[in-house]
C-alpha positions as CSV (number, residue, x, y, z in Angstrom):
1,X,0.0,0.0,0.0
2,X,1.8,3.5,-0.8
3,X,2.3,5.8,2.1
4,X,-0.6,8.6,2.5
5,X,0.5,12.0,0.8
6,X,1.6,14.5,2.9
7,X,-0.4,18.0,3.1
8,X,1.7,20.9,2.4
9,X,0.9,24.8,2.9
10,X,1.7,27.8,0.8
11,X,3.9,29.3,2.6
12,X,3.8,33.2,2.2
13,X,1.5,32.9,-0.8
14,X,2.8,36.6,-2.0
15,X,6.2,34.9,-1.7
16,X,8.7,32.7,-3.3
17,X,6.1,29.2,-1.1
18,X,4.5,28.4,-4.4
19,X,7.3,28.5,-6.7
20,X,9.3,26.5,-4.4
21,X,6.4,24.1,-3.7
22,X,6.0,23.4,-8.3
23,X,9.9,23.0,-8.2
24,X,9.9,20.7,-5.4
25,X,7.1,18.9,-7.7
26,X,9.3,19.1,-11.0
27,X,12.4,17.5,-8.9
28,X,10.1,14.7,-6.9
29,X,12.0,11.6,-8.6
30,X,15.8,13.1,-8.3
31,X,15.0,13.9,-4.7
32,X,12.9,11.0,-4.0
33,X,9.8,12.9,-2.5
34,X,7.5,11.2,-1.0
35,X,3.6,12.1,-2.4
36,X,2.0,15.2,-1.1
37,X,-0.6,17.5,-2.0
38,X,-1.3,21.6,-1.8
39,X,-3.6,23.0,0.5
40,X,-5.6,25.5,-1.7
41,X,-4.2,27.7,-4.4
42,X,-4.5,25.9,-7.4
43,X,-4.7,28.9,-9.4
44,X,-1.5,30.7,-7.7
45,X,0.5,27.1,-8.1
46,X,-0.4,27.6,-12.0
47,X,0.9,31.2,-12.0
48,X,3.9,30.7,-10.0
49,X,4.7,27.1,-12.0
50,X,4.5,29.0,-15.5
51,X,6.9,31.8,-13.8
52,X,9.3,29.4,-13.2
53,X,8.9,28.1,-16.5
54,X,7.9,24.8,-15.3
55,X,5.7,22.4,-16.7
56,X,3.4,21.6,-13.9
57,X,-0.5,19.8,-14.7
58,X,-2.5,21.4,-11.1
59,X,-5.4,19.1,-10.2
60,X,-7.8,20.1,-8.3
61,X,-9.2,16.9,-6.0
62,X,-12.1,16.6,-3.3
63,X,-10.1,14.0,-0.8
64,X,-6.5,13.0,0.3
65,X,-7.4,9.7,-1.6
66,X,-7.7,11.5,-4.8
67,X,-4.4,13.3,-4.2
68,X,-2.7,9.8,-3.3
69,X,-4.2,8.5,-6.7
70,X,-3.0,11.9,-9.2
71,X,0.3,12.3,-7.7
72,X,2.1,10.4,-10.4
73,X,0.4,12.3,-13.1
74,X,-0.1,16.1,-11.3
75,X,0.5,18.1,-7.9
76,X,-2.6,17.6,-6.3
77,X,-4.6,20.5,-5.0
78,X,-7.1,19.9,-1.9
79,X,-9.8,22.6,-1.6
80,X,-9.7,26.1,-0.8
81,X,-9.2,27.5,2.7
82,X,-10.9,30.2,3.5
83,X,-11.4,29.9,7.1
84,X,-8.1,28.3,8.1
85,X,-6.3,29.3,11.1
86,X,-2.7,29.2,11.6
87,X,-1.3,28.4,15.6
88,X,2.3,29.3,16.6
89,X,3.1,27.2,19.4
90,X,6.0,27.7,21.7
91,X,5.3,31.6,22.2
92,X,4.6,33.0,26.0
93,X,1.6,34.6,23.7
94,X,-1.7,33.6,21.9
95,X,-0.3,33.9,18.1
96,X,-3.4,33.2,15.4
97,X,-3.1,34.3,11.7
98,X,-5.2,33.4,9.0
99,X,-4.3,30.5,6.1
100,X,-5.5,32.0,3.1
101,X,-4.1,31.8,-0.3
102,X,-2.8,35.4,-1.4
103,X,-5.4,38.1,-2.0
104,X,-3.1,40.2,-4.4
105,X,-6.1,40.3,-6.6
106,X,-8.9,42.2,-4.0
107,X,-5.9,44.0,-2.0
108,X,-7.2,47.9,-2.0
109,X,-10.6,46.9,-3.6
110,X,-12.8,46.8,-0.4
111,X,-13.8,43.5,-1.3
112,X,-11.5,41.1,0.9
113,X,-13.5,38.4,2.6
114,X,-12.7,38.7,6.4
115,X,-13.6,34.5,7.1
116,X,-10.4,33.5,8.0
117,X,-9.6,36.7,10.1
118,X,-12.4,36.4,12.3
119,X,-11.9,32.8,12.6
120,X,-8.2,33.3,13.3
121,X,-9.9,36.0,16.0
122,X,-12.2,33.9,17.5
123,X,-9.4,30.4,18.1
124,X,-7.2,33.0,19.2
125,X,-9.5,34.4,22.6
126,X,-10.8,30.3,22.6
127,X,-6.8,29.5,23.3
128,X,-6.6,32.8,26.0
129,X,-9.9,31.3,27.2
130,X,-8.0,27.8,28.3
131,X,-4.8,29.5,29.1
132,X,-7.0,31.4,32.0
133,X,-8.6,28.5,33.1
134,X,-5.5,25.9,33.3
């Protein structure tokens, strides 16, 4: 049986994460990678694979068995987060920020959808919440 993919983020979508993540993908059999899949950004993985000047097929798919299944053929692309929330551990502070592919496109529009900053709002007092209490 081959070995689940692994789930891998973005990075700093307005950074260099999504070119690094299609090159990774190009160089999968020299640096025998294991399979993995994208969390959301199909459409920036595109963008940043054809800047790189990489040939690199982006498949969107509904479940971590889908991505096992295209991985030989395409990097596999698993929904897009909009109300994910990213935890630093290890800090003497609550640190929430959101997980959301870039929004380069809405920036300065007045048209940026605040789901994953509320959510990243709300974990963050639920994590003060326990701290108090424990």
């Amino acid at each position: 049986m081959p070995p689940e993919p692994l789930a891998v983020s973005l990075g700093g979508p307005a950074g260099v994460g999504p070119q690094l993540i299609c090159e990774a993908r190009a160089r999968r059999e020299d640096e025998l990678l294991p399979p993995f899949f994208v969390c959301g950004g199909a459409e920036l993985l595109q963008q940043a694979g054809d800047a790189r000047g990489l040939e690199v097929a982006i498949e969107p798919v509904a479940n971590v068995a889908e991505a096992a299944a295209n991985f030989a053929s395409s990097l596999p692309v698993l929904g897009d987060f909009h109300r994910g929330v990213n935890v630093t551990l290890g800090l003497p502070i609550v640190h929430t920020s959101p997980d959301h592919c870039s929004a380069l496109g809405v920036a300065g529009k007045g048209i940026a959808d605040p789901d994953a900053m509320i959510a990243a709002i709300r974990m963050a007092g639920e994590i003060a919440a326990r701290r108090a209490a424990a």
